[in-house]
C-alpha positions, -999 to 999 in steps of 0.1 A, spaced: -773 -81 445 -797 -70 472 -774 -80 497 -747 -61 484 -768 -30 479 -775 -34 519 -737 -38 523 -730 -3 511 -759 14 524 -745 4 555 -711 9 554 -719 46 540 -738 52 571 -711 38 594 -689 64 586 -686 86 616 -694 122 610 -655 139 619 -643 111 594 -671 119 568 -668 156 570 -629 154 559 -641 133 530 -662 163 523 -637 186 526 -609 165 508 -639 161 480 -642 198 478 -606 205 474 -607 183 445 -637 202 424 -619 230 432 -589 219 415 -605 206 387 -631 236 378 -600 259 380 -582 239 355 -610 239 333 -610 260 295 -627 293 293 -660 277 277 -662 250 305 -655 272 335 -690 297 330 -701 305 366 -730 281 374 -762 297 379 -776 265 406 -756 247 431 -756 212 413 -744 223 380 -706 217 372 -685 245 383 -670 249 418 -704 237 439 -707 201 420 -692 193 453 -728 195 470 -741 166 447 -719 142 470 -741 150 499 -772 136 482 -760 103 486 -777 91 517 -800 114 542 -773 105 567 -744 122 547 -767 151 544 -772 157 577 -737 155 582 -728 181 557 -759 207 566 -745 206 601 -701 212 591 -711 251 587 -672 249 575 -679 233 542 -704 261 533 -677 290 539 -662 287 508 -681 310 485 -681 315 448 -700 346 432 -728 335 408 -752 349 389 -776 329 413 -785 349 445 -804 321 459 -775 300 461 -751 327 477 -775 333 499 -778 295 508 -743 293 514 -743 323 534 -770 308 555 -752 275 559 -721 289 572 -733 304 599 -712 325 619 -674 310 607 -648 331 591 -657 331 548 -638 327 521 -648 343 485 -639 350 455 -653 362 425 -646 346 386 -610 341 381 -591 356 358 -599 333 330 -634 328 334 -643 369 339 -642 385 306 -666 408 290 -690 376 284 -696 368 320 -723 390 341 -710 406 370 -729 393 401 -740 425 417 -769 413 439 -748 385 456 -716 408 459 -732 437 476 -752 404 499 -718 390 506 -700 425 517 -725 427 542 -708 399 560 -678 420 553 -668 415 592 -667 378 585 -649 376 556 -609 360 558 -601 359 526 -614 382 491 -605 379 461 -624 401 433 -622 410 391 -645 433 392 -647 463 364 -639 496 376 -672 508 378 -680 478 398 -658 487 425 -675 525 429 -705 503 437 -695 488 461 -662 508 475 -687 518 505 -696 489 518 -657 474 515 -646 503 536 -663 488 568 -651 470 596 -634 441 588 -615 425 617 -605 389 599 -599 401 568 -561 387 562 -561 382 520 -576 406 496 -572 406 461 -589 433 438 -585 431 400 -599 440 368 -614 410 348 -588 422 321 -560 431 344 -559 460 316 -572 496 326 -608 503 315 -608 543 311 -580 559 329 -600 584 334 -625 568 360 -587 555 380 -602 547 411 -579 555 447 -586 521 464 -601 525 497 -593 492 523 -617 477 550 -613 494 583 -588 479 606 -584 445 588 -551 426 594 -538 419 559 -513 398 553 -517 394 515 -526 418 492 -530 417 455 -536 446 437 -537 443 393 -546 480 375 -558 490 410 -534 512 433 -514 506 463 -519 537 485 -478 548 484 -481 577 508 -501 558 534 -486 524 540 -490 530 582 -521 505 582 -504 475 562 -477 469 583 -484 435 588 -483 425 553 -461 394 544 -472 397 509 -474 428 485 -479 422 443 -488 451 424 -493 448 389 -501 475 357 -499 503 384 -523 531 380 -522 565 356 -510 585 386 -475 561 394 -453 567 425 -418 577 418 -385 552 432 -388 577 464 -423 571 471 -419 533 472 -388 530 493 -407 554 518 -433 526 518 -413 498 517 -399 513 552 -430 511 572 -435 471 557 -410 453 573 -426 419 576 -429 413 544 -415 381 525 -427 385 491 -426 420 472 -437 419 435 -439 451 410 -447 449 376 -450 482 351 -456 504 386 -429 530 376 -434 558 351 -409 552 322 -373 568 325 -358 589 301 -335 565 278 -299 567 278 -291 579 309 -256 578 314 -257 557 351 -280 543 374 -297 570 395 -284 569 434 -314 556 453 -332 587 471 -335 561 505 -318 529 517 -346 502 533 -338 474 549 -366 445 542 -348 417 566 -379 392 558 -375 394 524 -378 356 509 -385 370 469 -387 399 450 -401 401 417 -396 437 396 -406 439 359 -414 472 338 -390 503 336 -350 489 336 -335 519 351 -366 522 382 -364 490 388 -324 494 395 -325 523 417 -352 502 434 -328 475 439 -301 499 448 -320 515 474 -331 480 493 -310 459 518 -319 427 512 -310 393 531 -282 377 512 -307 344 505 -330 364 490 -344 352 458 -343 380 431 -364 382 393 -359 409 371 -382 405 340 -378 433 310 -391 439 278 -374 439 242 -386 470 238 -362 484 266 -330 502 259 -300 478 262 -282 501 282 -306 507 305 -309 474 308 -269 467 312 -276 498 342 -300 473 356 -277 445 356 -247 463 375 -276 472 405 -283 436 406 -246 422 410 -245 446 438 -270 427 454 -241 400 456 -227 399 496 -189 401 504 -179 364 508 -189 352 544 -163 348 573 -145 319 579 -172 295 598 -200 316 585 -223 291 568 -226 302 532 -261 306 517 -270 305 479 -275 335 464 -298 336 429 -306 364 408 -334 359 377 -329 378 345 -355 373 319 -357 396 288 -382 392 262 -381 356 264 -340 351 272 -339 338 307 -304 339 324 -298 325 360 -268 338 381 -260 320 411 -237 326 435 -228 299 467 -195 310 475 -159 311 468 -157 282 447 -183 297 426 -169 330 425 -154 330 388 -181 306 377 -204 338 387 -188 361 369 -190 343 337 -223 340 342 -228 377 343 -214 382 316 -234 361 300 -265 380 315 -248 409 295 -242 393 261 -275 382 259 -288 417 272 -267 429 238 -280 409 215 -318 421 222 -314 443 196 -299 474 185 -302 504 205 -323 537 192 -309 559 212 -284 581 201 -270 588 236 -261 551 239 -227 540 235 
């Protein structure tokens, strides 16, 4: 027994410290994965490092004083930072990571209701390092982010994800609607913004964004115009999500408003569009999209079926001319869900031609059947 004791003592210390650090790493991933998965009762921020909860990682290095060494000297594996109610501990990991790029987020979405304490101390201790921060993702409440909107508008030169949320995703009090500020010169890539607002008249500094979801959009939402104009100065982008952004249109109109700008988004790999039925068709009307692009289009049973029907025609448009002889044909999709009713209309080329219009009319039967229409300008 002795002897086998010695056998693992050694062979843990034999490891090499590149090979032992990825076993770290790997071991990290894995807690991640599984505190994220984790119910709302079991997923309570931790208030020390080994409690469960997104740091049981560290217990792993306690093993032997050589796999501690090898872990207090990886400054990588302390970069990943978690807000807890424990400033100690961010401030540990802060410490530990030294001077490589940081990585943190607040509670998720599920684990950052009224019940858990917003960490103020270690937020405003982390934004200090705002210059070294990568990746952000915050649910903070409203109030929250006047708090601390001073010190996010700093310098922030590695700054390529930021998500800003409220615990909710609902509005607090419309009244306090906050006009989101951004880090100064930061070189997003993917931004995330849930009852927060996307600045619509002054898209010049995220022109390198690849990735652009804005959900519940604020009181004070942009017309169709507005977001084509901003669309324009994006053209990287690959994935474009907007859900309940637009104000409401009127019901009943009689068509689909002409788009007031035609953008050309040659990137774009998926776009999402939920809320208003007629906004979100002169949106589509009013982009030129590649003809692989994925589209969803997600309504409510509370919209008009006729508006919805209006929304339908600006998506068929979306539908290329048949490609040239020799022209490799790509797969076209288009996503309709409405309350519930999914219907998927695909489209690969000639042979699928009459197969695709069935489809759509499928798409429009089921559109019919949502319920009847109350308004009296419908037909």
């Amino acid at each position: 027994m002795a002897d086998e004791t010695a056998r693992r003592a050694a062979t843990a210390t034999s490891l090499p410290p590149e090979l032992l650090s990825r076993i770290f790493e790997q071991h990290i991933q894995l807690c991640k994965e599984s505190w994220g998965q984790k119910t709302f009762s079991e997923r309570l921020p931790p208030s020390c490092i080994p409690t469960v909860g997104p740091y049981s990682w560290i217990r792993a290095t306690h093993v032997c004083r050589y796999w501690r060494d090898v872990a207090l000297t990886n400054p990588l594996l302390w970069s990943d930072i978690v807000l807890t109610c424990n400033y100690e501990c961010v401030e540990t990991m802060l410490a530990r990571s030294r001077r490589v790029p940081l990585y943190v987020q607040s509670y998720n979405s599920c684990c950052a209701g009224d019940a858990c304490p917003i960490p103020i101390r270690p937020l405003r201790l982390v934004l200090k390092h705002l210059p070294r921060i990568r990746s952000l993702t915050l649910y903070i409440k409203w109030w929250v982010y006047f708090d601390i909107v001073d010190t996010l508008r700093g310098p922030a030169p590695l700054l390529q994800q930021l998500t800003l949320s409220t615990p909710s995703g609902l509005y607090d009090t419309t009244y306090m609607q906050p006009a989101v500020l951004f880090p100064e010169h930061a070189p997003l890539t993917e931004l995330t913004l849930c009852s927060f607002g996307f600045p619509w008249t002054d898209p010049a500094p995220f022109r390198a964004l690849r990735s652009l979801r804005v959900v519940k959009g604020t009181p004070a939402r942009p017309e169709v115009g507005d977001v084509l104009g901003a669309l324009r100065h994006l053209p990287a982008l690959r994935t474009l999500a907007l859900e309940d952004v637009f104000i409401p249109s009127a019901p009943g109109l009689p068509a689909l408003p002409a788009p007031p700008d035609v953008v050309a988004l040659p990137a774009l790999a998926t776009l999402v569009l939920a809320g208003d039925a007629v906004a979100c068709g002169t949106l589509l009307s009013g982009l030129v999209l590649p003809r692989a692009t994925r589209i969803t289009l997600n309504y409510h049973r509370t919209q008009c079926p006729h508006d919805l029907a209006l929304a339908l025609t600006a998506a068929r448009a979306k539908f290329a001319p048949e490609p040239r002889p020799g022209q490799q044909q790509q797969q076209q999709r288009v996503e309709i869900e409405v309350a519930g009713l999914r219907c998927r209309l695909e489209h690969t080329g000639t042979r699928h031609a009459r197969l695709a219009r069935r489809t759509w009319l499928s798409g429009y039967l089921i559109i019919r059947r949502i319920g009847r229409c109350c308004c009296e300008s419908c037909p």
